[in-house]
Structure formats: C-alpha cells, structure tokens
DRENZALO-542538 format. One line per 10 residues: number of its first residue (from 1); their letters; for each residue x, y, z of C-alpha. Coordinates in nm, 4 decimals. Example, Ala and Ser with C-alpha at 12.3 -4.5 7.8 and 13.67 -1.06 7.14 Angstrom:
REM residues 2
1 = AS = 1.2300/-0.4500/0.7800 ~ 1.3670/-0.1060/0.7140 $
***
This chain:
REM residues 210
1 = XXXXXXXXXX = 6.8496/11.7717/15.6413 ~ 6.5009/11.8120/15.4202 ~ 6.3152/12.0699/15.5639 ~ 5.9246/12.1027/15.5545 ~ 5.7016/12.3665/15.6782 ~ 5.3723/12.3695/15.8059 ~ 5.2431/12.6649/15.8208 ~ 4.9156/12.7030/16.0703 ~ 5.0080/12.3369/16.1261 ~ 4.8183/12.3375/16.4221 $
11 = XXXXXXXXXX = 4.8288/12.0284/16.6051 ~ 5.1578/11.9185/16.3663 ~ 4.8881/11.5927/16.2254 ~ 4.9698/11.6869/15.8653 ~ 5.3635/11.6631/15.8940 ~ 5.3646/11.4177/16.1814 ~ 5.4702/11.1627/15.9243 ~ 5.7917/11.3537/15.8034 ~ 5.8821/11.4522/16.1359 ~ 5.8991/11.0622/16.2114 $
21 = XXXXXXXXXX = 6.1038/11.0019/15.8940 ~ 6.3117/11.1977/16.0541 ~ 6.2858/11.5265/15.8347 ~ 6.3285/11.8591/15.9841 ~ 5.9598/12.0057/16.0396 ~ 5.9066/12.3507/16.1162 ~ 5.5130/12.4298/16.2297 ~ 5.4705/12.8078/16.1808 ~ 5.1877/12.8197/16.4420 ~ 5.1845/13.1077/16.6702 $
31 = XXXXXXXXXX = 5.1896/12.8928/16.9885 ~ 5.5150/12.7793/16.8524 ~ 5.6598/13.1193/16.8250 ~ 5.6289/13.1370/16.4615 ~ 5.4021/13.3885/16.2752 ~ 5.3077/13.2992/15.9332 ~ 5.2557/13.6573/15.8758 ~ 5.6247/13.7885/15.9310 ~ 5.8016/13.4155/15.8421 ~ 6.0458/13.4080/15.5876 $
41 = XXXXXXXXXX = 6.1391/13.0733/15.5014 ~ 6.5146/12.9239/15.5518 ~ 6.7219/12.8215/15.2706 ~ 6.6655/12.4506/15.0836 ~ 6.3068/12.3636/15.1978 ~ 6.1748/12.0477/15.0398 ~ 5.8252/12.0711/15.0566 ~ 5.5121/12.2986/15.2257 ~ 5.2300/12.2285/15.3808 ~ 4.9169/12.4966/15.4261 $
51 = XXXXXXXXXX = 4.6091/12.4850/15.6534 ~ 4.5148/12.8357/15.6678 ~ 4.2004/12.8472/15.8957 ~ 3.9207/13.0392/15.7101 ~ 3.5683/13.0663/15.9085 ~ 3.5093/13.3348/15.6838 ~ 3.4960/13.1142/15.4097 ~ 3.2555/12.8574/15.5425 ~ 2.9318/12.8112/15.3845 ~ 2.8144/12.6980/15.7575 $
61 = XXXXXXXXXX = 2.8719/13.0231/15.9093 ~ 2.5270/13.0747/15.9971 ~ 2.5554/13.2393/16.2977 ~ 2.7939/13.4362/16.3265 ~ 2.8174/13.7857/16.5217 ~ 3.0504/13.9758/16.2416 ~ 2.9343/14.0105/15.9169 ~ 3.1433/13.8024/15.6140 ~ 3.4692/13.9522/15.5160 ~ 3.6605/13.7906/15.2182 $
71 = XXXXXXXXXX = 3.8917/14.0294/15.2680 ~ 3.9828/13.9346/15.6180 ~ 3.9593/13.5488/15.5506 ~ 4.2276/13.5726/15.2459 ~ 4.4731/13.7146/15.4922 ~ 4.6620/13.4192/15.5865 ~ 4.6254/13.2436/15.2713 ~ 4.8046/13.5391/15.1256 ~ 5.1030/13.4753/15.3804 ~ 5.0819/13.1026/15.3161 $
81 = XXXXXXXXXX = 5.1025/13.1218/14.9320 ~ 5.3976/13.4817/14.9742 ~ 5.5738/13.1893/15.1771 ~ 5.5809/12.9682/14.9049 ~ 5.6665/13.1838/14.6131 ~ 5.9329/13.2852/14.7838 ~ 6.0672/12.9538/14.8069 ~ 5.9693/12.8950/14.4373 ~ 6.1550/13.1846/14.3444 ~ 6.5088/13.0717/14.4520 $
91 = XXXXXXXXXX = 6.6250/12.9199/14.0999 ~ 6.9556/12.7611/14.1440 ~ 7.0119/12.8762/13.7145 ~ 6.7821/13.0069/13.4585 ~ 6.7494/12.7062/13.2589 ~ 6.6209/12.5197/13.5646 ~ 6.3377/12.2802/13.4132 ~ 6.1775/12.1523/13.7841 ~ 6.0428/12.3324/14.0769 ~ 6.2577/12.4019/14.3635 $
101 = XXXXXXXXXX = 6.0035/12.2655/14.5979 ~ 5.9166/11.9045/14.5788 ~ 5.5956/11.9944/14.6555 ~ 5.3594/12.2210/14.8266 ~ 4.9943/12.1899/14.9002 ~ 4.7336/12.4042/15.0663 ~ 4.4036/12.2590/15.2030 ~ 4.0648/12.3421/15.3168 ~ 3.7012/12.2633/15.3750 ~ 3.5621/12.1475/15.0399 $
111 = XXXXXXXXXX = 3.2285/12.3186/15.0569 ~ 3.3305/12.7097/15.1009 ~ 3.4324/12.9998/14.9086 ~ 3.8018/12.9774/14.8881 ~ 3.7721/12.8307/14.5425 ~ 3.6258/13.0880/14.4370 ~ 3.9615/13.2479/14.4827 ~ 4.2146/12.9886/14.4188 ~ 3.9967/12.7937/14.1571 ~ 3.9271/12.3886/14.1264 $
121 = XXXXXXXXXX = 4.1097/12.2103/14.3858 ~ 4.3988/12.0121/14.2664 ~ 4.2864/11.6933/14.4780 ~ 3.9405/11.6420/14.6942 ~ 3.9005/11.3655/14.9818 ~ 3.6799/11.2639/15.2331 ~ 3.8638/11.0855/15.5371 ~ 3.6704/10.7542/15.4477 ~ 3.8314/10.7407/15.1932 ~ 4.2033/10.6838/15.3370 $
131 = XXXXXXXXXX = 4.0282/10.3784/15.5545 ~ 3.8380/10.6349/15.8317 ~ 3.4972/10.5897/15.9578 ~ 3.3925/10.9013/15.9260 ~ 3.3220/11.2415/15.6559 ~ 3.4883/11.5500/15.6435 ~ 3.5571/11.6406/15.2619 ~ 3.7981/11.8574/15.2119 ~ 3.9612/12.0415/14.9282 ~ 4.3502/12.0579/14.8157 $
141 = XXXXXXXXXX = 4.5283/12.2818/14.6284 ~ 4.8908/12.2765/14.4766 ~ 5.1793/12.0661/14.3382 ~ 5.1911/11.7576/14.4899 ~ 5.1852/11.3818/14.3636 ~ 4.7878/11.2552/14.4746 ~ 4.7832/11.0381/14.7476 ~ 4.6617/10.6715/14.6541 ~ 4.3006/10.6571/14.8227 ~ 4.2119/10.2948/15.0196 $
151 = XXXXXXXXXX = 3.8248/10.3347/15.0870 ~ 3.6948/10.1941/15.3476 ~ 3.2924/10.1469/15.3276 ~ 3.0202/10.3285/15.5310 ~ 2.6669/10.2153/15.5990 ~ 2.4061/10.4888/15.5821 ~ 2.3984/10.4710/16.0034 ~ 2.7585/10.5625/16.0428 ~ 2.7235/10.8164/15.7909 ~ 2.4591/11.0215/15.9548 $
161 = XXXXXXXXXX = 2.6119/10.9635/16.3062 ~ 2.9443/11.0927/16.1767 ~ 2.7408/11.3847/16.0569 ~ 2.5977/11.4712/16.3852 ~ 2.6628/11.4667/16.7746 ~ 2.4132/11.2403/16.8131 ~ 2.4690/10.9500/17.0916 ~ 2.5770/10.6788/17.1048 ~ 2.8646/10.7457/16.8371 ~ 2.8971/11.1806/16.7785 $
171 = XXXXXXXXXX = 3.0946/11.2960/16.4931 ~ 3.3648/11.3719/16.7066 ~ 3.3781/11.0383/16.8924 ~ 3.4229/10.9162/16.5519 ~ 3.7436/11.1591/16.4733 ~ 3.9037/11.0625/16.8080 ~ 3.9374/10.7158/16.7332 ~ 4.1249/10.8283/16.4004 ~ 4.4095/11.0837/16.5203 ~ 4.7591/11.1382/16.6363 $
181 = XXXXXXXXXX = 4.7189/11.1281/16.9590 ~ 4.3423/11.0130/17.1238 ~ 4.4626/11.1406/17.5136 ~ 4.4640/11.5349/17.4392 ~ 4.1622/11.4856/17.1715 ~ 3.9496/11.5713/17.4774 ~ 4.1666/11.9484/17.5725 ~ 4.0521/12.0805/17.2248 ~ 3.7975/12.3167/17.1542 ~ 3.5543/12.2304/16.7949 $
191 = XXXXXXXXXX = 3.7460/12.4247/16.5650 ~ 4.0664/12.2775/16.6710 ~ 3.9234/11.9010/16.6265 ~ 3.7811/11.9725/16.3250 ~ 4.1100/12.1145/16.1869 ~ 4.2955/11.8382/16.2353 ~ 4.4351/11.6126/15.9965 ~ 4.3386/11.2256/15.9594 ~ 4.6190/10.9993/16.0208 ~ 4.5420/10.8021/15.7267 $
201 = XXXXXXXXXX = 4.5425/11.0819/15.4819 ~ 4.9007/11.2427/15.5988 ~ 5.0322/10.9276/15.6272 ~ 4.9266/10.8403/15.2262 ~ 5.0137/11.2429/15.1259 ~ 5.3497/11.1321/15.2806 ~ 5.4559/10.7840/15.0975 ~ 5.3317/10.9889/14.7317 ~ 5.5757/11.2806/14.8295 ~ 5.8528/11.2032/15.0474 $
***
C-alpha cells in the first residue's frame, strides 16, 4: 500500500483526497500520537505533505506578547524537511536517476518570512483560484507536479468581505462553505480554520500527483 505522510496535517484536509483513494495516510499531528519532532518515517513512502505552523513567521504578528524568534519558528520546518531527506536518502542503487519520493511539498502563508529561508516558492495559489470564493494566498515549496488552477471570479464586494469579519458574509463564513467537513468548522479556534486546506486545492494537488 502507498503510503503518504502529513506531517502537522492538522485537520487531515490536505491528504483527505489520498486517504479516499484509498492510500495509507499517516497525519503526524500530536493529537494523533505522532510527534513530528521524534518521527522517523516507515519504509516505501510515496509522497509528503508539510504544513508546519509558523506564527513566528507572519508578517501579521502585530501583537504579539513574545518578541520574534526565527529561531524558534524554523523548528518544525527543520523536522519536516529531516523527515523528508531521510526518505530521499534511501536509494534503492547508486545509479538511481529519479527521486525515491514521488513527491513532497511543504506549504505556508505567502506573505511571511519563511522564504527568506527556503527561497522562491515552487508554486503560489490563492483558494479562488481552485473555484473558492474566497483569498488566502499561500506559498508552496518542493517537488511536486503543479496543480492545474480553475479560477473562479470575484467581484470587488466578495473580495473585501472575504478579507474581513464583516457581516453579513465574514471571511470565515466564506471558508466554511469550502471545507471537508462544514459541522465541526464551528469547534475550531482561528488558527486552526485558517490552517486548513481548501477542498478544491487538495483535491487538484491530488489528480497532478497521485
């Protein structure tokens, strides 16, 4: 069985679609049991997926009680990219001509300082632009084959209420209508509804590498 890890998959959004192809998904998320920080990946995984969360990164971290540390925020995109060289690593003979992971991909909020780190992004999106009604762009890293983008268009008005928590229509109102599962949108705090993954988007990152 093809085996794909997400590691601080979170809500599982991202690798939903494999799991329902009926690949073998392993979420390294601490509620699960898993620690990206100590994980050392099986034998014959096919392909990784990365959301490391990074507040420290944010360029909208405006108010926040502890001072910036870079340091800090790199943690656990040092275990998520250890994880994956690892995997890269295992050569089945030294004249081996293609990676030994189909693919692996790392995202994050498009406007922070992670690039700084890990340089351009290999792919940028905005969820509109997998046929959502709303904006969140957001920044890719990795080796992966680009998901084919269906855009969807937004008047100004939906734009700036997607922005904002503004009534009728807030932001997240606007998110709820677009994920895995709409009942237990409600039971999550911000960050974790901002993390999560548009349906759309892992559903296209899924038919370019399955």
């Amino acid at each position: 069985m093809k085996i794909i890890l997400d590691l601080c998959g979170g809500t599982g959004s991202w690798s939903l679609p494999y799991k329902e192809a009926g690949f073998k998904v392993i979420n390294v998320e601490i509620k699960e049991g898993l620690d990206v920080k100590t994980f050392e990946p099986p034998d014959n995984v096919y392909g990784i997926l990365a959301a490391p969360p990074c507040p420290m990164f944010s360029f909208a971290r405006t108010n926040a009680k502890k001072p910036r540390d870079t340091r800090q925020g790199l943690e656990l995109v040092q275990h998520c990219l250890r994880i994956i060289w690892e995997c890269q690593h295992r050569l089945n003979n030294d004249q081996q001509k293609y990676s030994p992971l189909k693919f692996w991909a790392l995202e994050n909020p498009y406007y922070g300082m992670l690039s700084w780190f890990l340089g351009k992004p290999a792919f940028v999106f905005n969820p509109f632009e997998f046929g959502h009604n709303y904006q969140k762009k957001t920044s890719v890293w990795g080796h992966f084959n680009e998901p084919v983008k269906t855009p969807v268009e937004m008047t100004g008005e939906q734009k700036e209420k997607a922005k904002t928590n503004s009534q009728p229509m807030p932001k997240f109102d606007y998110m709820k209508s677009n994920t895995i599962a709409p009942e237990w949108f409600g039971k999550l705090d911000r960050k974790a509804r901002r993390a999560i993954t548009p349906r759309k988007f892992a559903l296209a990152f899924y038919k370019a590498n399955k």
